[in-house]
C-alpha positions, 0 to 999 in steps of 0.5 A, a space after each residue: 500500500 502507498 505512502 499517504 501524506 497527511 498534509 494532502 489528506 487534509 487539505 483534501 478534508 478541509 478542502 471538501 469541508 469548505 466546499 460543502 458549506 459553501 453549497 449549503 450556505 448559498 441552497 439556503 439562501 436560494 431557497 432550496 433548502 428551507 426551516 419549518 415554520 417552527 423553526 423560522 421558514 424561509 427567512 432564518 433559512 436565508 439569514 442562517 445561509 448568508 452565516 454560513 457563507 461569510 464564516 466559510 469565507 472568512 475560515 479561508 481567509 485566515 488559513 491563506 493569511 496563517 500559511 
C-alpha cells in the first residue's frame, strides 16, 4: 500500500469541508433548502445561509493569511 501524506489528506478534508458549506450556505439562501415554520421558514433559512457563507469565507481567509 502507498505512502499517504497527511498534509494532502487534509487539505483534501478541509478542502471538501469548505466546499460543502459553501453549497449549503448559498441552497439556503436560494431557497432550496428551507426551516419549518417552527423553526423560522424561509427567512432564518436565508439569514442562517448568508452565516454560513461569510464564516466559510472568512475560515479561508485566515488559513491563506496563517500559511
Amino acid at each position: 500500500m502507498a505512502k499517504q501524506n497527511p498534509k494532502i489528506l487534509s487539505f483534501v478534508a478541509w478542502l471538501t469541508g469548505v466546499i460543502v458549506s459553501l453549497a449549503v450556505g448559498f441552497a439556503m439562501i436560494g431557497g432550496t433548502l428551507s426551516l419549518p415554520t417552527w423553526l423560522g421558514g424561509d427567512t432564518v433559512a436565508m439569514l442562517a445561509g448568508w452565516i454560513v457563507v461569510l464564516t466559510t469565507a472568512l475560515g479561508v481567509v485566515l488559513a491563506i493569511l496563517k500559511k
